[in-house]
N, C-alpha and C positions, 0 to 999 in steps of 0.2 A: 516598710511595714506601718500600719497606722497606730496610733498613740495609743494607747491606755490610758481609759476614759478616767477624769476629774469628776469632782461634783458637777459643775458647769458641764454638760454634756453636749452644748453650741458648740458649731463647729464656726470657720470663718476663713475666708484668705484666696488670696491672687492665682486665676487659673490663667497661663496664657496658652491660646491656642493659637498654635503653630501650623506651617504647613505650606508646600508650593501655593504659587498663584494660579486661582483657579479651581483649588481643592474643594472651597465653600467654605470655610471659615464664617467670612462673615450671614452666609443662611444658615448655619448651626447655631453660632451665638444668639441672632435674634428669634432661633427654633427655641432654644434652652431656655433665656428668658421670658419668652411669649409675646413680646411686644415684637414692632420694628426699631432697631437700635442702631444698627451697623447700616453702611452703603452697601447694598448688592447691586450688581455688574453683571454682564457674561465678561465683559473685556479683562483680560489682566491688571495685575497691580492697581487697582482698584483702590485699595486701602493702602493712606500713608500713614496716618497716624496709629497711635494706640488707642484704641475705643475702649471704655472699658461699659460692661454692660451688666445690672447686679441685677441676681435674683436671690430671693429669700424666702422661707420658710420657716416653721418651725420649730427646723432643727439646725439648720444651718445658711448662710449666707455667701452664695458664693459670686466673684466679681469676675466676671471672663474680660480679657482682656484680647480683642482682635486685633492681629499684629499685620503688619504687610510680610507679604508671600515674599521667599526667599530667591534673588538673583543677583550676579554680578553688577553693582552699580555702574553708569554710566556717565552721570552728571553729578553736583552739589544736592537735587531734592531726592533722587535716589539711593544718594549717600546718609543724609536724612532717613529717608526709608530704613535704611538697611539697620544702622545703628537702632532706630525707634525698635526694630524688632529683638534686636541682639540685648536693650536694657528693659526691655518686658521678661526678656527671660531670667536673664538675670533679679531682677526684682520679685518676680513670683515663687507661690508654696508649694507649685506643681504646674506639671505640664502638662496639656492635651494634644498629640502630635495625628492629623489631620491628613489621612492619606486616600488620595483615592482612587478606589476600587478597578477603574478604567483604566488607570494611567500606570504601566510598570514603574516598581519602586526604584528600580535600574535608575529612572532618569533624577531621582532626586541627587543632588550633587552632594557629594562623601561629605565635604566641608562642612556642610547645615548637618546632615545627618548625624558625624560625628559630635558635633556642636549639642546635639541632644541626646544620643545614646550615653556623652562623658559628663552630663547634669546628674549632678546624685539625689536631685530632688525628683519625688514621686513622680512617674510618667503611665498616661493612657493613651494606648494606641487606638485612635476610632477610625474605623474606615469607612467612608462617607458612601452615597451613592448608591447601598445597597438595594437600594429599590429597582436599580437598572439589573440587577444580580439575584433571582428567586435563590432560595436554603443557599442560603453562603455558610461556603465552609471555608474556612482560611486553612487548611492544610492541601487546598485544594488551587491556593494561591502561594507557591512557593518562595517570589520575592519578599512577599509579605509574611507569608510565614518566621523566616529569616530574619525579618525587622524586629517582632511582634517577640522576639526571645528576650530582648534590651528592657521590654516594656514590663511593669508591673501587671497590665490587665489591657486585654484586645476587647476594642467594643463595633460589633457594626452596626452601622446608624444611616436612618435616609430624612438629612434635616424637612424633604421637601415634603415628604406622609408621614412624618411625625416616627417613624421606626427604631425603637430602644432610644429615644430622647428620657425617656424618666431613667432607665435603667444606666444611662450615662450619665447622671446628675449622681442618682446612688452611689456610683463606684467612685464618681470625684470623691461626694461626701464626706466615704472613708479615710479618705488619703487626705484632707485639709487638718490644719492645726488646731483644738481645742482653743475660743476664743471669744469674744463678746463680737456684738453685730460692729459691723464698720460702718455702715450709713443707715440711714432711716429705710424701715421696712417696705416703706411705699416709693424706695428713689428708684430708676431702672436704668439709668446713668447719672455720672458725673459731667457728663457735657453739657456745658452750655447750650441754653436755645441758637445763639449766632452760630455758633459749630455746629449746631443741628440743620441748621436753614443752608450754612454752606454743601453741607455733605448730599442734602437732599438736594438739591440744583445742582450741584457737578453729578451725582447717579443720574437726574432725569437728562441732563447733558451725555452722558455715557449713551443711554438709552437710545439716543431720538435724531447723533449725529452720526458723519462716517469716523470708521477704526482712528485715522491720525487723530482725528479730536481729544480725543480722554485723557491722553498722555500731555497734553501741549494745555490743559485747562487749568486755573485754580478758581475759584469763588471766594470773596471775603464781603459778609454782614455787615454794610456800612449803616445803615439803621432796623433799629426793632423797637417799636414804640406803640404803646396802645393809645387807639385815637377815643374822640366821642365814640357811643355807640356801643363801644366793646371791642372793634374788630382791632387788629394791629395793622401799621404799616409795616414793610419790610420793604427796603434798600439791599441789592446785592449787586456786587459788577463781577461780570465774567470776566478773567483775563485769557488771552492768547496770544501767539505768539509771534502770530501773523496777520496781515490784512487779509490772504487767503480764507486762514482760520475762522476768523470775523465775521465774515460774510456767508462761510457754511453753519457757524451757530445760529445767525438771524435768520439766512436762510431766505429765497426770494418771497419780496413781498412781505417779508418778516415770519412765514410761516413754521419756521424751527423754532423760534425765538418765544413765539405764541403756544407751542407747544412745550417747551419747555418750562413755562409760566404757570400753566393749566396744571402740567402734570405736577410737578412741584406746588402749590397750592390745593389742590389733593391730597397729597402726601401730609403737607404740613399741619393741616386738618387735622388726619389720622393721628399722626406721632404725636403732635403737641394739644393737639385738641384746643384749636383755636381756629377762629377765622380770619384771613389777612385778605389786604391789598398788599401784592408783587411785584415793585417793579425791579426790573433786569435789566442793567444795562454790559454792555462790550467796551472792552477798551484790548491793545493791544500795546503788551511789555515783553520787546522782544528779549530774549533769551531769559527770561526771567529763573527758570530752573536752575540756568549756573549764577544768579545774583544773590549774596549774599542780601544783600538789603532787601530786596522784594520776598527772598525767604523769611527772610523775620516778620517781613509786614504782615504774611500771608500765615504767619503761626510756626511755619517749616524749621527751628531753630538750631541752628546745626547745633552739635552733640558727636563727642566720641563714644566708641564704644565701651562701655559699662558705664558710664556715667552718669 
């Protein structure tokens, strides 16, 4: 139930939104905030880290925090993964659980599920995609029906035309802790520019290469420097895992490599409102996903759960 309101009638506090991979998570967060914040994908597992993404108002302040999609890890970064999501939950004042519409609720695995229906903290059930779906009725969705009883409040939402995005901020609203703002009203994350520059070259790398790619990728900001002029340099090296791999990011002739540059440089524009020179370089670190040391290098820091 929501608090009984103080004098201070600011609301404030940690939403994490949950959900398979693939659900949209991260096109909801940067639907709710209004910016671009998060990487969007079509590919899976997209998101490894915890993004956190704030939007603010008059009344309240709220920080979504995009988690990576829930699956059986495979390796050390997907263990990473998994944990990153498991201490957003934990850490948060409520939950947003991210289900979608297309996809029967059957295939979510009992373990995440349960994982969320046994949080005693406030949860909204939004079902995404409804744009694919004219007058949804959820009684008319019986998996989801079923779900939606756990949940304090069903919301359906289509992050991509903007459908009940205010009316899902509202009903967070209510459910947040009586509190003073957490960041400054004009931040729209706490990410760093180099985490910004990384995430946007491994998305325009998701984009522009084949499937194996996205999985076998990391990016790290080896410089970010404002030159004469105003414009910035930016430094980034792609790693992969293979000399295969390598040579489908550059791409003959260099023509992936070139696109990947352009479109990322667009981007970069946009989110940070800046204009840069890009350069990209490739290297390959093979199996880097199970290396301990190449995790840390690249941010990936292993972590138990709840920790």
């Amino acid at each position: 139930m929501p608090e009984t309101a103080p004098n201070n009638k600011f609301r404030s506090g940690f939403v994490a939104v949950l959900g398979m991979s693939s659900a949209g998570k991260s096109t909801l967060i940067n639907s709710l905030v209004g910016e671009k914040i998060a990487i969007v994908s079509s590919k899976r597992q997209s998101t490894r880290s915890a993004l956190r993404g704030i939007y603010t108002d008059e009344n309240a302040q709220i920080i979504f925090v995009d988690t990576p999609g829930f699956f059986t890890p495979k390796d050390k970064l997907e263990e990473f993964m998994l944990n990153s999501m498991v201490n957003s939950l934990d850490a948060a004042d409520m939950i947003v659980f991210l289900a979608d519409i297309n996809v029967p609720a059957s295939v979510i695995p009992k373990e995440f599920l349960n994982m969320v229906i046994k949080s005693k903290k406030p949860k909204i059930l939004a079902v995404s995609k409804v744009d694919k779906s004219s007058d949804f009725k959820i009684s008319e969705h019986l998996d989801l029906l079923n779900i939606s009883t756990y949940f304090d409040e069903t919301v359906p939402v289509s992050a991509t035309n903007g459908i009940n995005i205010v009316k899902l901020k509202e009903a967070i609203i209510k459910y947040l802790p009586y509190g003073d703002m957490l960041y400054p009203e004009d931040e729209l994350t706490d990410a760093s520019s180099r985490f910004i520059v990384s995430e946007i070259v491994r998305e325009s790398i998701c984009e522009i290469t084949h499937d194996e790619i996205p999985y076998s990728v990391a990016v790290f900001c080896e410089e970010f420097e404002q030159r004469e002029g105003g414009k910035y340099f930016i430094a980034a090296t792609i790693y992969v895992e293979r000399d295969s791999q390598k040579a489908i990011v550059i791409g003959k002739n260099g023509t992936n490599i070139k696109k990947i540059g352009t479109r990322s440089r667009q981007l970069l524009e946009k989110v940070l409102s800046l204009g840069s020179f890009l350069e990209l370089r490739v290297k390959v670190a093979e199996k880097w996903r199970k290396d301990d040391r190449m995790l840390r290098f690249l941010g990936y820091y292993p972590q138990k759960k709840g920790s």
